[in-house]
N, C-alpha and C positions, 0 to 999 in steps of 0.2 A: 435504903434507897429512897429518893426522891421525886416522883414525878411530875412534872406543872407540867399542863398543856398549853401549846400556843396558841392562845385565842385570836392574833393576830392572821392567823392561814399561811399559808405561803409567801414568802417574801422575793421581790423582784430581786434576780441578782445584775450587776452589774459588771461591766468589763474594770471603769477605772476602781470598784472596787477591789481588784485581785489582791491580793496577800499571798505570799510563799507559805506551804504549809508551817506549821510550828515544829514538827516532830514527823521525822522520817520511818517507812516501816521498810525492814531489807529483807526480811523472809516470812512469808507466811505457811504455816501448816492446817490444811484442812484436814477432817475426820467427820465422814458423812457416816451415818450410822441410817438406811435408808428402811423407814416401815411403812404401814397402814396409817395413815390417819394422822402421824407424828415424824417427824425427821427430826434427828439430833443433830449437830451443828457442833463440832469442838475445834475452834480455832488456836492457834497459839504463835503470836508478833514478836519476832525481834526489833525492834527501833530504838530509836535513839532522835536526839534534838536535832533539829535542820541546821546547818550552820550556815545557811543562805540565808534566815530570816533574824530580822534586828526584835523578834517577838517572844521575850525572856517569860516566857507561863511556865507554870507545869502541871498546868490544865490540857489533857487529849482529849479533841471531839473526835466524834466519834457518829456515823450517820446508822439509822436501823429503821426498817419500816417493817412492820405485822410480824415483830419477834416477840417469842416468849422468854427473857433473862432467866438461866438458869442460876449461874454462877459466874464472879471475873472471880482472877487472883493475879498478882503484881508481883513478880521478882519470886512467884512460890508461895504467897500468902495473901490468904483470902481476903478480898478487901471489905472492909468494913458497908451497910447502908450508908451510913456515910458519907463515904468516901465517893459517892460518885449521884450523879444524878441523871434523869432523862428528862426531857421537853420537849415535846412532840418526838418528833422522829431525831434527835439528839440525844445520845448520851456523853456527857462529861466526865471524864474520870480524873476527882484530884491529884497533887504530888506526885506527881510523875516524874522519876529522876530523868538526869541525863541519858543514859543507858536501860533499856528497861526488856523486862519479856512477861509480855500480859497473854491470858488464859481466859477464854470466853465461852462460855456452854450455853445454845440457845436451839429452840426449838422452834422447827416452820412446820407450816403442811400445803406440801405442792400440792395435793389433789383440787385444793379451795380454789389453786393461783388462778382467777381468769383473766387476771390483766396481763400473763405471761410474759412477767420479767420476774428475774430471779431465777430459782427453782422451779420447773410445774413441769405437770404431766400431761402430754399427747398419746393419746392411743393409747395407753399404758407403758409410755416410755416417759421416764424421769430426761429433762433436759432442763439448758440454762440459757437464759438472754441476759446478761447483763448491763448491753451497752442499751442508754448513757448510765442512767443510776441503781440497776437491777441489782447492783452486788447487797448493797445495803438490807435487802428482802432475804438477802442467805444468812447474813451473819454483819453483827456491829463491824463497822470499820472504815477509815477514812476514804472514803470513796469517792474520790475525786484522778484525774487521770495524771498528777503531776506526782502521786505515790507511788511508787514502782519499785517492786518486790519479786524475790525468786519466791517460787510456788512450788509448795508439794502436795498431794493430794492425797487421799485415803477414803476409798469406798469402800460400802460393806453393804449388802444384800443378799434376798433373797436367790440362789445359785440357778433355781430353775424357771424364776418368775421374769430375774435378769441376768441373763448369763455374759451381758455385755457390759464390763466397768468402765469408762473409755475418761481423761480427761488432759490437760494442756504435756507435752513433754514427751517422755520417754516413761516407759513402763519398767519399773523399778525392781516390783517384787507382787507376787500376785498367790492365790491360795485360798483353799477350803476352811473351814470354819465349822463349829459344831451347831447345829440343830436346823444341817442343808441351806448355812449362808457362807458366804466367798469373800473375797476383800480382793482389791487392786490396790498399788499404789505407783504416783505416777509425780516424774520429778521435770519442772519446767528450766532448766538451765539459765532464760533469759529472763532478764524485771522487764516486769508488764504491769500495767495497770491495772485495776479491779474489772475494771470495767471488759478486760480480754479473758476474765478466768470464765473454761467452760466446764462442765459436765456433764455426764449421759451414763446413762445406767438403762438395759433394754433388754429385751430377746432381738436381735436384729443379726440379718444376714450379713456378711461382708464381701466386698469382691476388691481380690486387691491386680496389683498389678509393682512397677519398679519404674526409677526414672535415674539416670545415670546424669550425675551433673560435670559442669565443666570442667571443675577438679578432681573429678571421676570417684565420687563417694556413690554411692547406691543409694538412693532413697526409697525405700515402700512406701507404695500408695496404698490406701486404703477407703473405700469408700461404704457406709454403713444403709441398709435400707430394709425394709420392712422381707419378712418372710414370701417369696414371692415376686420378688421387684425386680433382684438380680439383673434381669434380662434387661431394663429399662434405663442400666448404668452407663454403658458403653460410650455415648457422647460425652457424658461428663468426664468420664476418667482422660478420653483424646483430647476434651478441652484444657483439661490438668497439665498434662503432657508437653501437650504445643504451648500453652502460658509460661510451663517452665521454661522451656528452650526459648522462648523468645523474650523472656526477659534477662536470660544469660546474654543472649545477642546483641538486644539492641540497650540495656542499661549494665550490663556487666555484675548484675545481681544473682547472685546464688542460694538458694533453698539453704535454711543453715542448720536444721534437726535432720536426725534418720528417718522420722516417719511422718506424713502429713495426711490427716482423716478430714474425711467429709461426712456427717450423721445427716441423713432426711428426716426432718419432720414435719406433720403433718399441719400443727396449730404454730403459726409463726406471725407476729406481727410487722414482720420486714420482710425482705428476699430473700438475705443468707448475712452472717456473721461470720467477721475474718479472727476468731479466735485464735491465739498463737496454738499454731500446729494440731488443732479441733475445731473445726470450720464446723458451722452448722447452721442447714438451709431449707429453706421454705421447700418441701417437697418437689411442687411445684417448677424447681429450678435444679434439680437432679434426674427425674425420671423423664424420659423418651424417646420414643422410637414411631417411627412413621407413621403405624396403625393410628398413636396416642396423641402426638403431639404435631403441630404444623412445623414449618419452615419457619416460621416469624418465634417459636417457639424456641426451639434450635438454637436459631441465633441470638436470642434472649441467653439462654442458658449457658450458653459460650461466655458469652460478657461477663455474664456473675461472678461465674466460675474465675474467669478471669481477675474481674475486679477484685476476689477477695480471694485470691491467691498474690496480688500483686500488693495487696495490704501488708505482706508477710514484713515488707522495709517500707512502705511509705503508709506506716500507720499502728504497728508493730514496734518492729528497732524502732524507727520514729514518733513518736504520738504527740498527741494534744497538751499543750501546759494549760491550757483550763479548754472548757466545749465553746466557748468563743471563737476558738481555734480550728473549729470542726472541718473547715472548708481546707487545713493546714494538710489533712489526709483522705476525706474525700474528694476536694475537687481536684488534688493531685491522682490520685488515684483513676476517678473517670478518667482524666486526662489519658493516663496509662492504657485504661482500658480501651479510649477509641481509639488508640492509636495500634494497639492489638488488633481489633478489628478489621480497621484501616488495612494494615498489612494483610489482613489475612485473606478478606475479601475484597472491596471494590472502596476505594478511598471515596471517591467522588460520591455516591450513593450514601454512605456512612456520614459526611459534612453535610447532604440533604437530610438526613436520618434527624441526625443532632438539632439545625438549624429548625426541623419541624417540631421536634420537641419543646425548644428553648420559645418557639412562637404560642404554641398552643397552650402551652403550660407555665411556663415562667415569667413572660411579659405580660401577662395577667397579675401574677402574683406581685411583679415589680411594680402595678401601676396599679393595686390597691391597698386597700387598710391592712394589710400584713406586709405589705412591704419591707425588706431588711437589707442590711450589707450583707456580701458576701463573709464578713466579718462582722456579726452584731454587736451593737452597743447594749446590749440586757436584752432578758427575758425573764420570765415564769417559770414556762416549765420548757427543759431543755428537749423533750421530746419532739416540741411542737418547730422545731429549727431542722429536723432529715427532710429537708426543701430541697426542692429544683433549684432554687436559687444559691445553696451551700453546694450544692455537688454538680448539675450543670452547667451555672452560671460561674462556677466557682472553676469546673473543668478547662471553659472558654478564657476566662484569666491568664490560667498555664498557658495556655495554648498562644493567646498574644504576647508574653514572657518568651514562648520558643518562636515567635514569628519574628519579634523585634532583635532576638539576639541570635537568632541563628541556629541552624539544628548542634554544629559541633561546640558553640560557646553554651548552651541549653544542655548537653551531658558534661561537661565540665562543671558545670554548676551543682549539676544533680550527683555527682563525685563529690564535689567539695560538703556539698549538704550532708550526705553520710558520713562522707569522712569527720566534719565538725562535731553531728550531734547522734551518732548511733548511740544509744539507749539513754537518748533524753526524751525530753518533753518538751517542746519548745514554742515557737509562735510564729504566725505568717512572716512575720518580719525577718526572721530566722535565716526563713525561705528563699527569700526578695533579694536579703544580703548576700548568701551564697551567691546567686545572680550575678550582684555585681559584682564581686569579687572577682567570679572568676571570667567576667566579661568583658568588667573594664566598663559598663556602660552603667549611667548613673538612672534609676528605675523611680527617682522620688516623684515626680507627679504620678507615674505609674499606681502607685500607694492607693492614689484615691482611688481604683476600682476596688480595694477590700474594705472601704469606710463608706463609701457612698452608696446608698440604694437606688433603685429605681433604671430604667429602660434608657440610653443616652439616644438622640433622636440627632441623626443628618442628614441638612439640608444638602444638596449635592445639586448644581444648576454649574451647568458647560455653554460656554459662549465660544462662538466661534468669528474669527477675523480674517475673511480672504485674502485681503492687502497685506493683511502683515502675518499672515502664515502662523497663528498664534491660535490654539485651545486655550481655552481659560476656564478649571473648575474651580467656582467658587465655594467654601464648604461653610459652613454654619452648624455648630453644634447647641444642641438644646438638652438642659436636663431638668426635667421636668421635674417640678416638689414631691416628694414621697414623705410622709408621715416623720414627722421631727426632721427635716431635711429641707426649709422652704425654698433654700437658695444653696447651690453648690459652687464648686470649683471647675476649672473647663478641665476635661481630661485626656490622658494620654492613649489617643484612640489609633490603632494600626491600621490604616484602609490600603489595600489592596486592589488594584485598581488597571485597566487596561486600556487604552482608545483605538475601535478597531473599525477599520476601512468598509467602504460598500460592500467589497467580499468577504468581511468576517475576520480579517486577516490583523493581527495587531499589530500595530505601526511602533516602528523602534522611537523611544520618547528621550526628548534632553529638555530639561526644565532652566528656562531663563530668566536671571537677576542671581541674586546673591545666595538663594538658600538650595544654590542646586547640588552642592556639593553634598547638601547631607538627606538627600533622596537616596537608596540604597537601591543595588540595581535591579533587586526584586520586585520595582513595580510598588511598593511599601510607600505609600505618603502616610510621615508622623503627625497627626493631625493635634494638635496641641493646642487651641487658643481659639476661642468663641468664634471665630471668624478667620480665615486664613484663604488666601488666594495663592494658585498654584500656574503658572503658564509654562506652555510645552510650545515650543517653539518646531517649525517648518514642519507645518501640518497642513497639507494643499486643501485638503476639502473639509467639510464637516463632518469628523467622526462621531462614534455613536459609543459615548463610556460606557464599560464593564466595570461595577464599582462591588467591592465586598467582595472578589475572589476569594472562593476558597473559606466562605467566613468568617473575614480576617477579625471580627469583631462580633460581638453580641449587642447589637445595635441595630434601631429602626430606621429604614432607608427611605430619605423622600427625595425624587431627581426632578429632573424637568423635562426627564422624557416624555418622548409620544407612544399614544397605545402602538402605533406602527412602530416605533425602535425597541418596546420592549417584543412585538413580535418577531422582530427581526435578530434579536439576541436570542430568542427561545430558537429558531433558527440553526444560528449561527456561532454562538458565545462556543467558546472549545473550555472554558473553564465549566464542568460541570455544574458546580452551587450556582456560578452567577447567570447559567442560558437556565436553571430550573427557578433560579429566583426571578429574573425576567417575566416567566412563564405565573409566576406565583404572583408577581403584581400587575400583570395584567388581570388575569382574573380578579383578584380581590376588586381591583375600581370598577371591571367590569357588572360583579355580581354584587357588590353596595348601590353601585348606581341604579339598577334593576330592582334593587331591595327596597330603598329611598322611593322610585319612583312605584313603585306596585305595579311596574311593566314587567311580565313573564315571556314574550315574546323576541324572538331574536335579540338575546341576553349577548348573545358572542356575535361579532363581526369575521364575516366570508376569511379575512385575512388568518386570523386566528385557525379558525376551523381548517383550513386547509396546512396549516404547521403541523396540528396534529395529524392531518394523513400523510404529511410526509413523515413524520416519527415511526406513524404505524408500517408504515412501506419502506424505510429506510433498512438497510442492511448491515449498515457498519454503529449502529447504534445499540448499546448492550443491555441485554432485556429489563433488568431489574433496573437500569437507570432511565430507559424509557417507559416502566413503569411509573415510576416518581414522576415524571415528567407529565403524563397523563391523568396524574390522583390532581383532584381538584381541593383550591383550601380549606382544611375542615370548617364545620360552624364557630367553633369557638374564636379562629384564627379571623372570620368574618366580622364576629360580634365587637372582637376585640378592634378591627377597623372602621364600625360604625357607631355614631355616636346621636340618640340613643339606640343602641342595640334590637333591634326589634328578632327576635328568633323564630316568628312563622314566617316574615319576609324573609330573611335569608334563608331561611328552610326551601321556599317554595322558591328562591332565586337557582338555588344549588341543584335542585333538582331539576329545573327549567335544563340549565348550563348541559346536566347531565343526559337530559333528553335528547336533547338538539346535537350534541357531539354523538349520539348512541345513532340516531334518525340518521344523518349527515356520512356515520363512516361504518353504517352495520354489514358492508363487503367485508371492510377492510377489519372488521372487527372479527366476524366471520371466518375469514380466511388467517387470521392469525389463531386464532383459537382453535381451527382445526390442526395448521402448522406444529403449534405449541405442545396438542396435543400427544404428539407421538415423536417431541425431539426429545425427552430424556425418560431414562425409565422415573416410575411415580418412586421409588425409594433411593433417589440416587441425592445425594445430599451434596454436593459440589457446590460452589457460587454456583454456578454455569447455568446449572439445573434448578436449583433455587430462585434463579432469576426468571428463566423463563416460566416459571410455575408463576411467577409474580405477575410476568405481565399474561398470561393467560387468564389468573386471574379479575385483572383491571377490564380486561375484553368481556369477559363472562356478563361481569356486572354491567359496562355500557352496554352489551346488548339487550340485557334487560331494560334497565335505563328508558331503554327506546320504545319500549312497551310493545315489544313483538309479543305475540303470543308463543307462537313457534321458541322466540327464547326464553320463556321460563320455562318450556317442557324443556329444553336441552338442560339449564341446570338442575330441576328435578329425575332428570335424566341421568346428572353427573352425582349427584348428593345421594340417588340410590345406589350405583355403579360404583360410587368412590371405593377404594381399597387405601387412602392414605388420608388421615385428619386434616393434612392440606388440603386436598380434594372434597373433600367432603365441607370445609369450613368456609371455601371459595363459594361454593354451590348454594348454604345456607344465608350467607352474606349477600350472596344477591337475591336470594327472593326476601330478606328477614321485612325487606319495608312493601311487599308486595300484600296486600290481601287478597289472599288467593288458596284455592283448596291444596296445589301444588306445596307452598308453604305450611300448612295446616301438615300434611301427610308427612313431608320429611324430617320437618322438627318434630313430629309427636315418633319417628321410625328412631332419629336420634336419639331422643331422650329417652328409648325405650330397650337401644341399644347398649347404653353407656350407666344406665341408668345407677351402677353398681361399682362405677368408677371415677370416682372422685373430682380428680383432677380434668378429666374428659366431661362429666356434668357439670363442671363451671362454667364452662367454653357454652351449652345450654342455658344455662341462665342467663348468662349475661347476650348473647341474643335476644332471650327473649325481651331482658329489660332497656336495651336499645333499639328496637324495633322503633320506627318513627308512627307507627297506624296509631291511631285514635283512642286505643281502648289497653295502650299499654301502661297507664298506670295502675289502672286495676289488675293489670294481670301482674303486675309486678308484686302488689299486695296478694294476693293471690300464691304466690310465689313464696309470701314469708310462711305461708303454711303449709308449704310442700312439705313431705314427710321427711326428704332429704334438705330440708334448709337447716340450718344449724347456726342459730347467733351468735354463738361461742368459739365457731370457727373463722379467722381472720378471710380467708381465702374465698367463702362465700361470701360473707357478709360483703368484699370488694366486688365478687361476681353482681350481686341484687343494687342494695342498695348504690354502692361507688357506681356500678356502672350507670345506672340509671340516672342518677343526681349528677353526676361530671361528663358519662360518654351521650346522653340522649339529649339536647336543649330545648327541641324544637315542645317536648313533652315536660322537663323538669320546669320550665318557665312556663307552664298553660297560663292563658291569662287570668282563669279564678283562683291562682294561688296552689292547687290543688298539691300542686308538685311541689310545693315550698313545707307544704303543711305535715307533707308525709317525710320529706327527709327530718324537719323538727321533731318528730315522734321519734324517726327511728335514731336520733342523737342520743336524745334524753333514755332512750330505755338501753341503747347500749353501753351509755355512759359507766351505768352501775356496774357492769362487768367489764369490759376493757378500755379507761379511758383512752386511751396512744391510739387504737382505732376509731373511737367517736371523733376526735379532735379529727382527724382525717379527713372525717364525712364535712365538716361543718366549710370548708372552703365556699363551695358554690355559692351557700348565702351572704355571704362575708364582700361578693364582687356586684353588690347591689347600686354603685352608681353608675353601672355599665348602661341601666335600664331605665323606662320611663317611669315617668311617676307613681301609675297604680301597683307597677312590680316592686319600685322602692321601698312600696311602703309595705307591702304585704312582705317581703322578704326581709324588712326590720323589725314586724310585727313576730315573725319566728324566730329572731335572734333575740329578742327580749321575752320573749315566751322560755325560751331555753336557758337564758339565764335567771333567770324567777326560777328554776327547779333550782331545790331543798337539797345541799351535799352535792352539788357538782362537782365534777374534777377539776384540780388547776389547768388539767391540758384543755380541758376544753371551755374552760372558764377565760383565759387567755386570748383565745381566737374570739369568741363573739366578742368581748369589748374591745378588740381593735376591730373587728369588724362593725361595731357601732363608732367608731371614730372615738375609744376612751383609750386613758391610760388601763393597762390591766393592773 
């Protein structure tokens, strides 16, 4: 054997670099041999040559990271030192015939893993992450997802320490062992990529239940969790349930094993993984029940469940031909998910949901130094790409795909896509083509939304002509440079759009001159070309446009409306998204303007404030959307409209906003919160109930807001009284920015309650660390030496630090840097043990030209501080230099 190390580090990969693998692997056998201290690892490859590649070697790479080689052999014969070499995390192995079956013996040890991928152990459960590169940490092997292999498995363990062997497939053959060890073995049917192989070896409980599919096979369900949890399954498995059946319904998609598992664990660096037929998920997003977890929880957990059971075919039978493609099965995927959602509860609310997401979180990302396509052109390291922008922005894609071509030519396509490429690997384009195909409509400018990066911005200005009976919106598209991107192409943007009368009422539209015929009658203007004028002809007065229905697009909206027509949409507008986005941009100019000027006095105008009491006083308005309706823009979503960003201005505007709406309607806020209080029981999980607990919620908090006294006894009133995590998380939310002994008393009563329960003391911490008062960075430090903080755990460490550096601004930007200086530290010392969660934390300083100059510079000063640490990881070696504006 050979070793050279790569002194070079890590190499950028590129998209036009791709190549077809050299050599195909068609079945893999594993043989876990699972001890103390040591795991043996016996793999054995049948492959053979690619006959797709023009690349005549008979050289197989081979990927491996923190193995110990014990032995290969080739066709049955040990291969020679020789015969094979390593370089860095490569091994080559020569003369490799056409046909071949190679034998690998290597030795891990989970206990070490803490960057948990691969193999490692939680709680003293053995589990696996493999996606994107993890396999490579179990065992040498082309580990890339355009490989695709049937899988057999073979566990062997201790019988009483884990009496759970669990991995991809069907359970083969299973049995005792001499000196009190067991073995499983388990046979995967379908080729999957490395990157889908799981396993789990545990003492864990199981609760199963059955699901009868459309072709009437029976499926067992089975879900895995800690001794004790049992009882905190039950949402998950109805989430299971209901995901089956409606994806038989509305995609005509069927379960295709007998048996489909869910494993909880506790140390996870994601939410949950869509392993073929061994799902395994961030605890976190399996256990709850009303005591434990909220309503916002609930329906968290729904989604997951969802999403990575809907993986099963778009992401699974389908996958990735290289992680370029990532967006090919996640933003297909969310797509699927919201639209489960959608069905299941309140549509309208769910496109607020999304639309708040994609503002707070992704048009940041789109309009700084990380900026990427939904389909990138390279990177580093492929960890640093599970972005908002691959899976939400990527979701919102689909979604204009099924807006421009219709819901029935959008499932013919999604037919034809299976039908093409079940158990490939393919690429976005793959995708697009199905599309057309089966639509008939030609999708090429379309394209540019998975090559171009960055935010598209439209101009939307409406003129009106009494004489000649004539609306005229003129539209203007702008896409601003993002990072390698100075100038783009104009794109094909789906606006959705309405023009409605003094009553609210939308006026039936015919578009006059020549391009009326290819207006669709949905209201759909194809906005295609920098500039485009649109006229509606016999339009007596001047209406007041609805533009972005429905969020026909992932795009920034500028009109030439008046703060009066947006209030009069928040009103009136009957398309949900667009009377709450109405609502959203009045506030924004309101609470920039007030930010700009350092006037905290009558922020909202009489007109506004009295919409909201018609909201609150309105009847036929459904609670959880007139929750939305009432939440004011987050900070982030402010910072992101003001240029430069100042975050104790808008701190101190938002809470201004939220005084004077508290002062102005604390009857009507009053009188709803008593209402609210006794229409559903506190465990009743419906929308219905769900909703109204929301907007009781929203009440709670503006009556605090308003600085009654009287109201923060009542929520200290309700936070001691609670009997449901909702209730009790509502209560703490509104006093958490109060100082006040009330606050002091409930949160030390919570954390003294819960203190022994994991998942419920995260929901604690991260209170405390977004608390806006004065003295929460210290307490946040204070926090990292809680006896229950644990750096090793993914889940807190986004409780402390994530929350505090991403959910608190008004504190993470102090203006002595203070806040900058503590998330640098906690980078770099996390870095050594889990990079995939350090690279996480590093965002916040990375969107430094949000801010003025002395933040600039102190928050560049931490991102070259953190890259001067000695042995960085590529994941997070990656993000600061494009966050200093370098190539990485």
């Amino acid at each position: 054997m050979t070793r050279v190390e790569n002194a070079a580090g890590p190499q950028v990969k590129r998209l036009s670099d791709y190549t077809p693998p050299a050599f195909m692997i068609d079945t893999v056998a594993l043989d876990f041999d699972l001890r103390d201290g040591e795991t043996k690892v016996a793999s054995t490859l049948q492959g053979r040559r690619n006959p797709q590649t023009t690349d005549i070697t008979d050289v197989l790479e081979l990927d491996g990271q923190g193995l110990r080689l014990l032995s290969i052999s080739l066709n049955g014969a040990a291969v020679p030192e020789g015969g094979y070499r390593i370089e860095g995390d490569k091994l080559f192995l020569s003369a490799v015939p056409e046909n071949f079956t190679l034998e690998i013996v290597t030795t891990i040890e989970p206990e070490k893993n803490t960057a948990l991928e691969g193999l490692y152990m939680s709680d003293g459960m053995y589990c696996t992450q493999c996606e994107a590169e993890g396999f490579r940490r179990i065992t040498y092997f082309p580990d890339r997802p355009d490989v695709m292999a049937v899988y057999t498995t073979r566990l062997e363990a201790d019988a009483d320490r884990f009496p759970v062997l669990l991995s991809n497939g069907n359970l083969m053959q299973s049995g005792m062992l001499d000196e009190g060890r067991h073995f499983a073995v388990w046979h995967d049917p379908f080729p999957k990529p490395s990157y889908l192989f799981a396993a789990v070896a545990g003492d864990l409980a199981c609760v199963r239940d059955s699901f009868r599919t459309m072709s009437g096979r029976e499926v067992e369900l089975r879900v895995y969790v800690e001794h004790g949890n049992e009882h905190l399954t039950g949402h998950t498995m109805d989430s299971l349930k209901r995901s089956m059946k409606w994806d038989e319904e509305r995609f005509g998609l069927e379960y295709d094993l007998d048996l489909f598992m869910i494993v909880a664990v506790s140390h996870f660096n994601m939410g949950a993984m869509e392993n073929k037929g061994l799902n395994i998920f961030n605890s976190k997003f399996v256990l709850a029940d009303p005591q434990t977890a909220t309503d916002a929880d609930y329906e968290r957990l729904e989604g997951i469940v969802a999403h990575e059971y809907f993986h099963n075919w778009t992401g699974n039978r389908v996958t990735c031909r290289d992680w370029f493609q990532l967006s090919l099965k996640e933003g297909l995927t969310v797509f699927r998910d919201q639209e489960f959602t959608s069905d299941t509860h309140s549509r309208g609310v769910k496109r607020v949901a999304d639309a708040r997401l994609l503002r707070a979180v992704q048009f940041p990302e789109d309009a700084g130094p990380t900026a990427h396509p939904v389909r990138p052109e390279s990177y580093l390291e492929i960890n640093n790409f599970y972005t908002v922008t691959i899976y939400e922005k990527g979701a919102e894609v689909i979604r204009m795909i099924h807006e421009l071509l219709g819901a029935d030519a959008f499932r013919r396509g999604m037919d034809l896509y299976f039908e093409r490429h079940d158990g490939q690997a393919v690429r976005c384009e793959d995708f697009v083509a199905a599309m057309e195909d089966a639509s008939g409509i030609d999708l090429g400018q379309f394209r540019l939304w998975y090559s171009q990066s960055g935010t598209p911005e439209l101009e939307v200005d409406l003129a009106h002509d009494p004489d000649a009976k004539t609306a005229t919106l003129k539209v203007r598209q702008i896409l601003p440079p993002t990072p390698g991107q100075p100038a783009k192409e104009p794109m094909l943007i789906p606006l959705s759009m309405a023009l409605l009368d003094g009553e609210g009422q939308a006026l039936p539209l015919q578009l006059l001159g020549e391009n009326a015929e290819d207006i669709p009658k949905a209201r759909v203007l194809p906005v295609s070309q920098s500039e485009q004028v649109f006229v509606f002809e016999n339009v007596d007065d001047r209406p007041v446009p609805s533009l972005l229905r429905g969020f026909s697009a992932p795009v920034r909206l500028r009109t030439n409306r008046t703060a009066e027509q947006e209030c009069f949409l928040y009103r009136h507008d009957d398309d949900p998204f667009a009377r709450w986005d109405a609502g959203q941009a009045y506030l924004t100019g309101a609470l920039t303007a007030a930010a700009r000027k350092g006037r905290y006095d009558a922020v909202l105008d009489d007109d506004f404030l009295q919409a909201v009491g018609e909201i609150l006083s309105g009847p036929d308005i459904e609670p959880a959307f007139a929750a939305e309706l009432l939440t004011l823009p987050g900070e982030s979503v402010l910072a992101d409209a003001m240029t430069p960003a100042d975050p104790e201005a808008i701190h101190a505007a938002r809470n201004a906003a939220r005084r004077e709406i508290g002062l102005r309607h604390a009857g009507l806020f009053q009188e709803s919160y008593d209402r609210l209080s006794i229409a559903h029981d506190p465990e009743d999980m419906s929308t219905a109930a769900m909703g109204s607990r929301a907007l009781k919620a929203v009440a709670l908090g503006y009556l605090v807001a308003g600085g009654d006294t009287g109201a923060v006894a009542l929520a200290a009133l309700q936070a001691a009284a609670a009997t449901t995590m909702t209730e009790s998380m509502s209560a703490l939310q509104a006093l958490n920015n109060v100082d006040c002994p009330e606050r002091r008393d409930a949160m030390k009563a919570f954390h003294d309650r819960w203190q022994d329960t994991p998942l419920v003391l995260d929901k604690w911490f991260t209170l405390s660390a977004t608390s806006s008062l004065p003295d929460t960075l210290e307490t946040v430090k204070r926090l990292l030496e809680h006896p229950k903080f644990d750096l090793a755990t993914p889940n807190r460490v986004r409780a402390v630090i994530g929350a505090f550096s991403s959910g608190n601004p008004v504190r993470f930007h102090a203006p002595d840097g203070a806040g900058y200086n503590f998330l640098a530290d906690q980078v770099v010392r996390l870095d050594e043990m889990n990079p995939q969660v350090a690279a996480r934390l590093v965002a916040p300083l990375t969107r430094w030209k949000r801010y003025d100059e002395a933040r600039q510079r102190m928050m560049r000063q931490c991102l070259e501080r953190i890259r001067r640490y000695a042995g960085l990881s590529p994941d997070v070696t990656e993000l600061v230099a494009k966050g200093l504006g370098e190539e990485s």
